[in-house]
VEXMI-979774 format. One line per field, with one value per residue: residue number from 1; residue in one letter; z, x, y of N, C-alpha, C in turn. Coordinates in Angstrom, 3 decimals, padded with zeros to 6 digits. Example, Ala and Ser with C-alpha at 12.3 -4.5 7.8 and 13.67 -1.06 7.14 Angstrom:
2
num <- [1; 2]
residu <- [a; s]
n.c3 <- [007.800; 007.080]
n.c1 <- [013.190; 012.850]
n.c2 <- [-005.690; -002.250]
ca.c3 <- [007.800; 007.140]
ca.c1 <- [012.300; 013.670]
ca.c2 <- [-004.500; -001.060]
c.c3 <- [007.800; 007.870]
c.c1 <- [013.200; 012.900]
c.c2 <- [-003.300; 000.030]
***
This chain:
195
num <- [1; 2; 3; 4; 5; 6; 7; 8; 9; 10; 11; 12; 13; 14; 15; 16; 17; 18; 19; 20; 21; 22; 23; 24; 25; 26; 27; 28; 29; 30; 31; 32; 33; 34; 35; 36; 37; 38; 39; 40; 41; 42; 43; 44; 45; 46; 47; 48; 49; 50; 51; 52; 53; 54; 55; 56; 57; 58; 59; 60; 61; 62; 63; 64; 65; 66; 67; 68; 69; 70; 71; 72; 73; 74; 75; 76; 77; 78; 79; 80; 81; 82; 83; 84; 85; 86; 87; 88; 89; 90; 91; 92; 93; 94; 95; 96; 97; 98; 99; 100; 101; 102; 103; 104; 105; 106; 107; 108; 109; 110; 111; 112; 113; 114; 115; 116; 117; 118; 119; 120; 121; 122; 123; 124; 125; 126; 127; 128; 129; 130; 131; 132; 133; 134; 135; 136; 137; 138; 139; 140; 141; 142; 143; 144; 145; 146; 147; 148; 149; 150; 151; 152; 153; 154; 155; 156; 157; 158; 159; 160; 161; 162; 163; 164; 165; 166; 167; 168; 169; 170; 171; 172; 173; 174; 175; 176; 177; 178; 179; 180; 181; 182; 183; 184; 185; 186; 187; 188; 189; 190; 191; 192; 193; 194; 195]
residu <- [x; x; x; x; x; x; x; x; x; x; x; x; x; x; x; x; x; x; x; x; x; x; x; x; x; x; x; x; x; x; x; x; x; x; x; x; x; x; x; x; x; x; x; x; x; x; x; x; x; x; x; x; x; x; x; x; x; x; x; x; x; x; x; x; x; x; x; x; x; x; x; x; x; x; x; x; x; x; x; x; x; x; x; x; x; x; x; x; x; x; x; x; x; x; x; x; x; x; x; x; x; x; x; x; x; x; x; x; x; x; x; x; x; x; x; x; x; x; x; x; x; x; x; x; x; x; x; x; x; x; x; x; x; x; x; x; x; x; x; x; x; x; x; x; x; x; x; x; x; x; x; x; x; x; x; x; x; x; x; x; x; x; x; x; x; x; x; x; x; x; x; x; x; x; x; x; x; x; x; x; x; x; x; x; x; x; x; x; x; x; x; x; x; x; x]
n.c3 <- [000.000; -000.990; 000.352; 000.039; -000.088; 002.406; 004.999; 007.824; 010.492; 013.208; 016.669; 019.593; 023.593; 026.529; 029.544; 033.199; 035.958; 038.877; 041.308; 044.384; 045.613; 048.813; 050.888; 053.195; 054.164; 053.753; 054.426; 054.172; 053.837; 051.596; 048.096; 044.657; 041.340; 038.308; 034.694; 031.645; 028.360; 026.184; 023.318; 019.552; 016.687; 014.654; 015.103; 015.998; 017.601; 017.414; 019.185; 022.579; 025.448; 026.202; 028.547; 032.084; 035.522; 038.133; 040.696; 044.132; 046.595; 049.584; 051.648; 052.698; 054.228; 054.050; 055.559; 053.454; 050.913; 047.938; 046.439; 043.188; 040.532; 038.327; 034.558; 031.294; 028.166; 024.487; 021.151; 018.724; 015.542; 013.521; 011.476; 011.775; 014.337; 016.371; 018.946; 020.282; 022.429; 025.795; 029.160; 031.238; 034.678; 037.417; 041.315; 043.456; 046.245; 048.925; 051.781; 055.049; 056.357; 054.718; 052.160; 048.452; 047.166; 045.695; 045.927; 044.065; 040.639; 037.622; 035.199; 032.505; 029.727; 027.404; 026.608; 024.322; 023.024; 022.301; 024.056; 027.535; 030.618; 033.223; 034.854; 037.069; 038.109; 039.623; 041.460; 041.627; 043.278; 042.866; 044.183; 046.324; 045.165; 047.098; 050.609; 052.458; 051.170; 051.187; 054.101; 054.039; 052.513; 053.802; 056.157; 055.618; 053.975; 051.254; 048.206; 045.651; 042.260; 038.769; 035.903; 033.748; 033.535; 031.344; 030.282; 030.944; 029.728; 027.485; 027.893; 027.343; 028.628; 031.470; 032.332; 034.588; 036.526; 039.649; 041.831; 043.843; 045.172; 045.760; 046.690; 044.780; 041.147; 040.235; 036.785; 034.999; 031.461; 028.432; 024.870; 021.787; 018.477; 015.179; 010.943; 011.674; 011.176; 008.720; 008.234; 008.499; 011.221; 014.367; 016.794; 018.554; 021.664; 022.932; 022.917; 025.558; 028.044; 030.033; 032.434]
n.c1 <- [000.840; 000.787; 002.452; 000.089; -002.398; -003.342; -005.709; -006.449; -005.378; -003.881; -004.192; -003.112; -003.353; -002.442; -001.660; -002.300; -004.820; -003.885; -004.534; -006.793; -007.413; -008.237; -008.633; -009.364; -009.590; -009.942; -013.361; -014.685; -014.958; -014.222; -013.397; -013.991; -012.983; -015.002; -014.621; -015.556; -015.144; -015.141; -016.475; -016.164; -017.902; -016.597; -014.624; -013.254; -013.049; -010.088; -008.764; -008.734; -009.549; -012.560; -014.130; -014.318; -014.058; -011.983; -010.242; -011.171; -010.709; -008.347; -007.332; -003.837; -001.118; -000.897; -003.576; -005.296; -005.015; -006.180; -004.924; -005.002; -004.066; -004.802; -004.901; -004.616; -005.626; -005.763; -006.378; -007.068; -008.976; -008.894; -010.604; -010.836; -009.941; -011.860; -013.794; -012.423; -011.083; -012.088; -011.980; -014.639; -014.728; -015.880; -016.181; -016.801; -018.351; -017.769; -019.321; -020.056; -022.451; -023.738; -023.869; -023.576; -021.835; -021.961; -019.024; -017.731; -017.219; -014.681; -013.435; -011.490; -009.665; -007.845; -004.463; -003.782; -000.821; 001.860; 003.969; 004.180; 002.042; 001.561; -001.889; -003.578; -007.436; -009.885; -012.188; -015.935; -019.189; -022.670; -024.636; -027.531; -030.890; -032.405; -032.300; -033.139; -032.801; -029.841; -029.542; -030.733; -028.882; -026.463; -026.632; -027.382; -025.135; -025.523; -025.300; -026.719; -027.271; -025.887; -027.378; -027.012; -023.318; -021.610; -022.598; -021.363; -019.301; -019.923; -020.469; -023.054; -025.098; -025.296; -025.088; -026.315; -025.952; -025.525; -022.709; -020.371; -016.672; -014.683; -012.274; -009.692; -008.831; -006.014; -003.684; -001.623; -000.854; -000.073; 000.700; 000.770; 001.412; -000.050; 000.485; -000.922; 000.510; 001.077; -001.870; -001.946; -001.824; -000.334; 000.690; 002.938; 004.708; 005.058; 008.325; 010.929; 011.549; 013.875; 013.483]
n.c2 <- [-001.179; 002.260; 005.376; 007.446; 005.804; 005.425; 005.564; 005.028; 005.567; 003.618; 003.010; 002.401; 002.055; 001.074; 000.266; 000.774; 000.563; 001.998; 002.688; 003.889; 006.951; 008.193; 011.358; 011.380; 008.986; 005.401; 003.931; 001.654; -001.864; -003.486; -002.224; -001.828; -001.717; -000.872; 000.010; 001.457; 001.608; 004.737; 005.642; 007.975; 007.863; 007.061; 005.686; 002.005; -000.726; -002.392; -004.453; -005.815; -005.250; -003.076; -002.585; -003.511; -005.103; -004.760; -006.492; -007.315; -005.184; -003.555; -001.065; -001.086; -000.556; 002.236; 004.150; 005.488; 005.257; 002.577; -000.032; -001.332; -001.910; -002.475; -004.381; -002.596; -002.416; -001.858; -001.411; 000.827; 001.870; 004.664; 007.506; 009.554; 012.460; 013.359; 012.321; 011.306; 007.953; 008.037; 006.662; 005.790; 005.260; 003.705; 003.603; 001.345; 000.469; -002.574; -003.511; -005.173; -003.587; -001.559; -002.894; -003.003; -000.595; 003.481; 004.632; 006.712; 008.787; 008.963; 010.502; 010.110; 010.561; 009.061; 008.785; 011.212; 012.039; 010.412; 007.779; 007.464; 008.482; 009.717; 009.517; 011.032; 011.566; 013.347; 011.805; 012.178; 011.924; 011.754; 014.518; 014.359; 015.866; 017.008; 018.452; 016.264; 013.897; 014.268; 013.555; 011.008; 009.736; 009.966; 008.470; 005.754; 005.454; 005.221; 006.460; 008.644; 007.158; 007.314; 006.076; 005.729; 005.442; 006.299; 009.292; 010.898; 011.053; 012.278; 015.040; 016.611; 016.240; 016.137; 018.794; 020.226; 018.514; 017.798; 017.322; 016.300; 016.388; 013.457; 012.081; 010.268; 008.741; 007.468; 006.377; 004.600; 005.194; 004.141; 005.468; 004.096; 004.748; 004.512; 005.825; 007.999; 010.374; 010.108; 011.131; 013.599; 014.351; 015.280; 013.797; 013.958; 014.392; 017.672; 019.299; 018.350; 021.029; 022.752; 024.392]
ca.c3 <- [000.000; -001.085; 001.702; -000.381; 000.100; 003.760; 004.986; 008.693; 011.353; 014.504; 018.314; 021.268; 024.710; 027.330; 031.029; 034.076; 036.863; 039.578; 043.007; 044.546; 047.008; 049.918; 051.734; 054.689; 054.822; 053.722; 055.496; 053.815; 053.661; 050.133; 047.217; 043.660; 039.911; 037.027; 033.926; 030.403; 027.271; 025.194; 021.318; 018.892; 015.960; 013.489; 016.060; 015.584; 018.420; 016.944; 020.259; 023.605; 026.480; 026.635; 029.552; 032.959; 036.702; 039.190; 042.196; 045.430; 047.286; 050.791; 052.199; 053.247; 055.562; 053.994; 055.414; 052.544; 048.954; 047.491; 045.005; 042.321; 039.566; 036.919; 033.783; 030.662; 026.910; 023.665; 020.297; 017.901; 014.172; 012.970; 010.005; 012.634; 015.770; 016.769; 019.179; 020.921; 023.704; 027.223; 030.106; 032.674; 036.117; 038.571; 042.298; 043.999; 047.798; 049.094; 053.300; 055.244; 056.559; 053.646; 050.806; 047.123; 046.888; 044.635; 045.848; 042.525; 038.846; 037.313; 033.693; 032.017; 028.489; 026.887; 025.793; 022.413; 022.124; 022.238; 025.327; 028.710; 031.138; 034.829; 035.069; 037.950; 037.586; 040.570; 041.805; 041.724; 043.022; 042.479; 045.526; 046.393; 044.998; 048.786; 052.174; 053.096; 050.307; 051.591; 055.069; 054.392; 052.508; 054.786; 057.456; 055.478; 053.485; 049.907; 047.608; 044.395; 041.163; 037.384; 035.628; 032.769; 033.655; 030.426; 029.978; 031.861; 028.549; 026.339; 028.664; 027.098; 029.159; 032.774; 033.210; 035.571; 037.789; 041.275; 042.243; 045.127; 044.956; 046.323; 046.371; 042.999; 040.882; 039.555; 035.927; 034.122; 030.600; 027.052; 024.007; 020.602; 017.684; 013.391; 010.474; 012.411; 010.732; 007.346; 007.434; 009.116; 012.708; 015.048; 018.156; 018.984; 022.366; 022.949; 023.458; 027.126; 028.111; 031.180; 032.351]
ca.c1 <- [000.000; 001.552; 001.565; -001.192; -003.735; -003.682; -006.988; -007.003; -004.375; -003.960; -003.823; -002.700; -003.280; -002.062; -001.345; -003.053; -005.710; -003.081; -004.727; -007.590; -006.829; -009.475; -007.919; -010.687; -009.267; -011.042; -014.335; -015.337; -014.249; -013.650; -013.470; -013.378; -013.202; -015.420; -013.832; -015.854; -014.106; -016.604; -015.212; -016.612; -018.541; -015.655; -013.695; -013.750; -011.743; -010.130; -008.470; -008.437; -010.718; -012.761; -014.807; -013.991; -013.917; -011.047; -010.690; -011.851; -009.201; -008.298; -006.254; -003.283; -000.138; -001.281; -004.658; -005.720; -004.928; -006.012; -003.838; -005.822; -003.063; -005.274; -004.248; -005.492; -005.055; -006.439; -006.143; -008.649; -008.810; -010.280; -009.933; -010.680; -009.662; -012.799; -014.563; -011.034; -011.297; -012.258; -012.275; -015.308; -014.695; -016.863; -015.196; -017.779; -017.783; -018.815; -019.315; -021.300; -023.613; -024.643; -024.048; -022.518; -022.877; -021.013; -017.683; -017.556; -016.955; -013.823; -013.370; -009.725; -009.029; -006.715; -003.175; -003.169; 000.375; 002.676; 004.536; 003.580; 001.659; 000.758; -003.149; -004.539; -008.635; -010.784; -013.447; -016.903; -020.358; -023.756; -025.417; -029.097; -031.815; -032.937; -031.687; -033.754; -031.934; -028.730; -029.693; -030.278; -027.275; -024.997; -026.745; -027.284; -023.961; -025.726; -024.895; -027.028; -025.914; -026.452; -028.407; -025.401; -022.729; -021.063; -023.232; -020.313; -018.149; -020.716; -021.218; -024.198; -026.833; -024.654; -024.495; -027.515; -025.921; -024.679; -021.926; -019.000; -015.952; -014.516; -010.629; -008.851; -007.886; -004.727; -003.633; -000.553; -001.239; 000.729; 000.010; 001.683; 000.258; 000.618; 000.101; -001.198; 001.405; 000.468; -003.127; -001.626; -001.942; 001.238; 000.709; 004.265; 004.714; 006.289; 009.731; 011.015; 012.169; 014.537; 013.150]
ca.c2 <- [000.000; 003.414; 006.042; 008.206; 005.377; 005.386; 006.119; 004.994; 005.339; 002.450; 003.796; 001.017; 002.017; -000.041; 000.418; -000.057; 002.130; 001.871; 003.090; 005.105; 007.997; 008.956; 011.836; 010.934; 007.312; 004.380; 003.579; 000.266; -003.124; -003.743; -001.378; -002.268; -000.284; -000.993; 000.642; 001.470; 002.711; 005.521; 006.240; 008.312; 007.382; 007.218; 004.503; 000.627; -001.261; -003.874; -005.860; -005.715; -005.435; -002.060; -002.732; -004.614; -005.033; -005.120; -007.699; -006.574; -004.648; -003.319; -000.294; -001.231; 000.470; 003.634; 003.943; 006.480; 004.862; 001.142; -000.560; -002.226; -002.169; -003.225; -004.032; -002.478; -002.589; -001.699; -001.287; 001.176; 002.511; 005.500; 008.214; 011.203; 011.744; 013.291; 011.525; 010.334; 007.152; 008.061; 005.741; 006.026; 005.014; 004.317; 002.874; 000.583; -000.200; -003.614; -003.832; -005.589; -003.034; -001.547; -003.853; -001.908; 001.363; 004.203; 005.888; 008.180; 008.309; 009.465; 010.038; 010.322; 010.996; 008.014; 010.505; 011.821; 011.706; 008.622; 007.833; 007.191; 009.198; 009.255; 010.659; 011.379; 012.016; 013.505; 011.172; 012.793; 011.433; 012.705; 014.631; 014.499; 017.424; 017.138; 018.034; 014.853; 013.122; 013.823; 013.575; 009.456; 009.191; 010.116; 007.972; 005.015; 005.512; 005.346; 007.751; 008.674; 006.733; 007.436; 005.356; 005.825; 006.797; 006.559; 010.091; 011.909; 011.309; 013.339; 016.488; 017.275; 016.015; 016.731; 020.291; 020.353; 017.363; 018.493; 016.603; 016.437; 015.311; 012.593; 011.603; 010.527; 007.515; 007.418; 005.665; 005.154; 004.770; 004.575; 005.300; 003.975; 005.031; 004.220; 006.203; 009.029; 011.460; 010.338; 011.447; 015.207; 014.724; 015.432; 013.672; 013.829; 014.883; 018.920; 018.619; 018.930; 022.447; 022.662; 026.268]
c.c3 <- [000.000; 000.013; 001.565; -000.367; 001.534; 004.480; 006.480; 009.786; 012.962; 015.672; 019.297; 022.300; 025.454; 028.959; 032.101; 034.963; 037.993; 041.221; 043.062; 045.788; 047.273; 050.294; 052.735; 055.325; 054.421; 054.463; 055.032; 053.895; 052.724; 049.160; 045.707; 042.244; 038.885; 035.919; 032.517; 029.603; 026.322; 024.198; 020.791; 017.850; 014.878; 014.322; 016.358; 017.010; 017.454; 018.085; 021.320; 024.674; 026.940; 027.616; 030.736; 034.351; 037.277; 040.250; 043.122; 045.946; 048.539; 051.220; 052.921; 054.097; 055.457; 054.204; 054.153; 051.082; 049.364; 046.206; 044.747; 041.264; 038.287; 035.316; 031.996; 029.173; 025.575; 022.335; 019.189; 016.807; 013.904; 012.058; 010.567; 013.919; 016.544; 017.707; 020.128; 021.821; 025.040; 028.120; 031.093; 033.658; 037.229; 039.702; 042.994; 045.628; 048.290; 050.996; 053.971; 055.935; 055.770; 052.185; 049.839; 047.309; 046.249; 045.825; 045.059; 041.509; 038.676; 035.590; 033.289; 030.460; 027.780; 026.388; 024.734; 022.003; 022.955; 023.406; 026.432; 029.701; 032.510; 034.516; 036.397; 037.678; 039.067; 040.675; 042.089; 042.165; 043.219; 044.311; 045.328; 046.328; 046.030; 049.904; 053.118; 052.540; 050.801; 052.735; 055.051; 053.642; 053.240; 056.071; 057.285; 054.322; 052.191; 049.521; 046.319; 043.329; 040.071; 036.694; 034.312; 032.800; 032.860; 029.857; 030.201; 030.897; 027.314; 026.901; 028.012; 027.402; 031.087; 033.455; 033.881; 036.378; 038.763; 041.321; 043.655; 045.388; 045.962; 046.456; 045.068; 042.528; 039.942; 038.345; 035.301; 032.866; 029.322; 026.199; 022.533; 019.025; 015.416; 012.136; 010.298; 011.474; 009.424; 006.467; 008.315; 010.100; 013.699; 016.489; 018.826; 020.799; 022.555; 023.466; 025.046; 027.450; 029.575; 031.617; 033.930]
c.c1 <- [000.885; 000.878; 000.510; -002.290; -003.798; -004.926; -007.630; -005.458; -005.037; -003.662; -003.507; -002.652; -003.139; -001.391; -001.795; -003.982; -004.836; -003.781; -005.771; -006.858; -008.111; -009.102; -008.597; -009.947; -010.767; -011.567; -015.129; -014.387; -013.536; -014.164; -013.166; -013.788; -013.919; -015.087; -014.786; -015.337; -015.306; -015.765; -016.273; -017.076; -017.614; -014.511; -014.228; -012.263; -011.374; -009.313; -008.278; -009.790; -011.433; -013.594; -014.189; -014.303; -012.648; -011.795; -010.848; -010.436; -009.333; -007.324; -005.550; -002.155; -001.040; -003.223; -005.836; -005.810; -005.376; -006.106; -004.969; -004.511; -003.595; -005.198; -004.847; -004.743; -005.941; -006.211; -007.847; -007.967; -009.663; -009.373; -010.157; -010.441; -010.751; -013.547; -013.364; -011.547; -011.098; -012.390; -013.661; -015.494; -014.978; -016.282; -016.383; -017.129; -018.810; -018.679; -020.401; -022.445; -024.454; -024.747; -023.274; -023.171; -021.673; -019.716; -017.545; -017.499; -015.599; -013.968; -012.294; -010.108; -007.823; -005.935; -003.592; -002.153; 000.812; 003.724; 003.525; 003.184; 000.795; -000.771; -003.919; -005.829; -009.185; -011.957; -014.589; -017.958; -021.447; -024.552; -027.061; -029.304; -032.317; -032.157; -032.466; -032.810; -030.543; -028.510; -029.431; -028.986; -026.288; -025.324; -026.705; -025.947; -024.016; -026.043; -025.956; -026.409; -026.695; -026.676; -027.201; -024.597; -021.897; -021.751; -021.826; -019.057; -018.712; -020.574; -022.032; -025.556; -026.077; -024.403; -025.722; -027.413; -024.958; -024.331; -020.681; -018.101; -015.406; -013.243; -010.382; -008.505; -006.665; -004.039; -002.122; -000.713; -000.411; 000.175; 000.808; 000.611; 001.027; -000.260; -000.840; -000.722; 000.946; -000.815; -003.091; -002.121; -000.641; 000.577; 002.049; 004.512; 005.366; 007.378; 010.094; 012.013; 012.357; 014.757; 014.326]
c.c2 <- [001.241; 004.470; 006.655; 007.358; 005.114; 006.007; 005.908; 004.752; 004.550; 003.367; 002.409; 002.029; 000.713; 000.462; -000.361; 001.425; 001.659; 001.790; 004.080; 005.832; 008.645; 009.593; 012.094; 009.628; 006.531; 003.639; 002.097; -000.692; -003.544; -002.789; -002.382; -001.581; -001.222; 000.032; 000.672; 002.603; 003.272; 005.795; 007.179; 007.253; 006.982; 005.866; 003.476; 000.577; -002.375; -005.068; -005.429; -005.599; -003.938; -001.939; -004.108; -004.334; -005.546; -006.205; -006.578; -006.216; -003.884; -002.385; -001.273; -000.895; 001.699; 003.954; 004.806; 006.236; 002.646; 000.884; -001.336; -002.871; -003.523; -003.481; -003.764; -001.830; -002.885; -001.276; -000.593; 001.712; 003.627; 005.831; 009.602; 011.331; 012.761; 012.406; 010.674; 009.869; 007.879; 007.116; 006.237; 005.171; 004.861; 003.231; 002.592; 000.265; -001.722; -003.318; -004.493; -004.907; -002.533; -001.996; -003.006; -001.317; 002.055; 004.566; 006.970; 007.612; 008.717; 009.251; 010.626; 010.137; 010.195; 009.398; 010.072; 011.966; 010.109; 009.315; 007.562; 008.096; 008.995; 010.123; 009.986; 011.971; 012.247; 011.960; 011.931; 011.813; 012.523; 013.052; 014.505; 015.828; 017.831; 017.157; 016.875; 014.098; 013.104; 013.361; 011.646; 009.362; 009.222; 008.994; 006.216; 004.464; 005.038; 005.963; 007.995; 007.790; 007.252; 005.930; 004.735; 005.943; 006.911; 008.177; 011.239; 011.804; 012.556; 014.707; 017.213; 017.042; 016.129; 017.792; 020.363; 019.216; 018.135; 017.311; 016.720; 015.580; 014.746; 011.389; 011.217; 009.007; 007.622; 006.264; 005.574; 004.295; 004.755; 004.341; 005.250; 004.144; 004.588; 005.043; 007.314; 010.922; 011.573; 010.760; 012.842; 015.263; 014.752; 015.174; 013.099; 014.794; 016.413; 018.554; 019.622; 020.387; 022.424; 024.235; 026.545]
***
């Protein structure tokens, strides 16, 4: 194939969601991440796993962060980069008083250039329209959830959700990419400047 018929450049992500951070300290028993990948309309995966769940996990020395170190990897095609892969994130608690319930969402942005990249994402969950509403959550320690929460990749049906955030998950992700250059996109990282 000559480079002028090139008509769709390859992306690979691959990493892992490393760790959540409470800066309260974690109040449950077991925590664990469900992960879904949102594309645009112009993006075909062709391998890897864009949806999953972590194992159950447990603070440990540090009573404030828990390691998941999950591992995650993907491969997509498009012809625009419109519509680029997002992860959404939502951190589940199991205990035995009140069964699952949310922790937050997080939503990260797969890099656009090549190389590797730590991302840290806030954790958000949704508050109650009621000071009743929040009144039982806090007592029975369940939080609002969305119904979608792949919605929180669009932001066009979210700007009228009250939310509060809620410590952070942390990712380290890479991204190798092909034929990218040849259909005039420069996702070459800026070069490092030693100010």
């Amino acid at each position: 194939m000559k480079d002028n018929e090139v008509t769709k450049f390859l992306v690979s992500f691959s990493g892992q969601i490393e760790y959540t951070v409470f800066p309260g300290g974690v109040f449950d028993e077991r925590l664990y991440v469900q992960y879904d990948t949102v594309w645009g309309p112009d993006w075909s995966p062709l391998s890897g796993i864009t949806s999953g769940t972590t194992q159950m996990a447990c603070s440990g020395s540090d009573p404030e962060r828990v390691v998941f170190n999950m591992p995650i990897e993907m491969v997509f095609s498009s012809t625009y980069a419109f519509g680029w892969p997002q992860l959404v994130i939502t951190v589940r608690a199991q205990n035995s008083i009140g069964g699952d319930s949310l922790r937050g969402y997080a939503l990260v942005l797969l890099p656009p250039t090549v190389g590797t990249r730590h991302v840290t994402s806030p954790l958000v969950r949704p508050k109650s329209a009621t000071l009743l509403g929040e009144w039982l959550s806090w007592i029975t320690g369940r939080y609002p959830e969305l119904a979608d929460p792949k919605m929180l990749a669009s932001g066009k049906e979210n700007y009228l959700l009250r939310t509060e955030s809620y410590g952070a998950v942390t990712l380290v992700l890479t991204m190798v990419s092909k034929d990218m250059r040849k259909l005039g996109y420069d996702n070459q990282p800026p070069p490092y400047r030693n100010t």
